[in-house]
N, C-alpha and C positions, 0 to 999 in steps of 0.2 A: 827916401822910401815913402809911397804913398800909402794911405791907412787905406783906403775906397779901391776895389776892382770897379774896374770901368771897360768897357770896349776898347780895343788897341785905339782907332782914332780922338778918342776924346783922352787917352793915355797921350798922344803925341802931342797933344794940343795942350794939355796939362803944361807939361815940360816946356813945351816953346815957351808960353806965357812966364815961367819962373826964368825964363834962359836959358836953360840947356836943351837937350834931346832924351830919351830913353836909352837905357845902359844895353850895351852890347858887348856880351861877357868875352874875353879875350881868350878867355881856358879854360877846360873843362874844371881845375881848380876855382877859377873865378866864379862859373857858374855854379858849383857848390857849396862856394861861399855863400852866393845869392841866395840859394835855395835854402840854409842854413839859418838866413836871417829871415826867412818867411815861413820858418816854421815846415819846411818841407813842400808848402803850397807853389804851384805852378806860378810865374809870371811871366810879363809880355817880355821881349825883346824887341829891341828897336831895328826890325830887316825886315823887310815888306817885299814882295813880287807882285804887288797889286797894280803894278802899272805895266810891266811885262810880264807873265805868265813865265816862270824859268828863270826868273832874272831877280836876284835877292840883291836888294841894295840897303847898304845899313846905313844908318846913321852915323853921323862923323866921317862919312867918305865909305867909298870903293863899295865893289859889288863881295858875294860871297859866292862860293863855289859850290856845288851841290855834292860835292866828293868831301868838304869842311868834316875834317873828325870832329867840329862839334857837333856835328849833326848826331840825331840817334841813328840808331841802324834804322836802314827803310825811307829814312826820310831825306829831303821833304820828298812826299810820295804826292804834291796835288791833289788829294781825293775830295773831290768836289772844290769847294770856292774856300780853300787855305791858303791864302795870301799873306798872314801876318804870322810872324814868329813867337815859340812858345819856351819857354825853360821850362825843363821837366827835370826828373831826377837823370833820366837815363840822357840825355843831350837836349835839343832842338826840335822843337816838332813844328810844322808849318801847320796853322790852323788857321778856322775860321775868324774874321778880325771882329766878326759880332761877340765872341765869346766873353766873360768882365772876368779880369785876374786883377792882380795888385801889379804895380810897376816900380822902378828907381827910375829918379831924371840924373842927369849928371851932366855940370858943365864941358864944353867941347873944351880940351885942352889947348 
């Protein structure tokens, strides 16, 4: 877990640097957990569309689906330039990658 919010890219770049990638919660239990250890506070996820507009690819492989029951309801809805992935209480929100949350890095298994 990192103590600093930072911008989703400088969150990715954290993580390379130690060797892993940013966490990319598996269940909506997992993401609860996360949230639980941040105190309730929002953090990044490691799924970006910022290379194709519609196309969520995570870290550690494979793309994700926009139907993903992690998603919150509505989401990812694109409203404006939300390209990078958000943990919230209620699921996934796609948001702006300027935004600074706190992150987890976690080695690729």
């Amino acid at each position: 877990m990192h103590d600093n919010a930072v911008a989703w890219e400088e969150g990715k770049q954290i993580c390379v640097e130690m060797g892993g990638v940013m966490v990319v919660p598996q269940s909506k239990e997992e993401l609860q957990h996360i949230l639980n250890m941040f105190n309730g506070q929002s953090f990044w996820i490691g799924c970006t569309d910022i290379v194709t507009e519609g196309t969520w690819v995570c870290f550690g492989g494979g793309t994700i689906d926009k139907q993903d029951e992690r998603w919150a309801a509505g989401e990812p809805n694109s409203n404006g330039n939300e390209d990078c992935a958000l943990g919230v209480g209620s699921g996934w929100l796609d948001f702006g990658c300027d935004g600074y949350f706190k992150f987890i890095c976690q080695r690729p298994a």
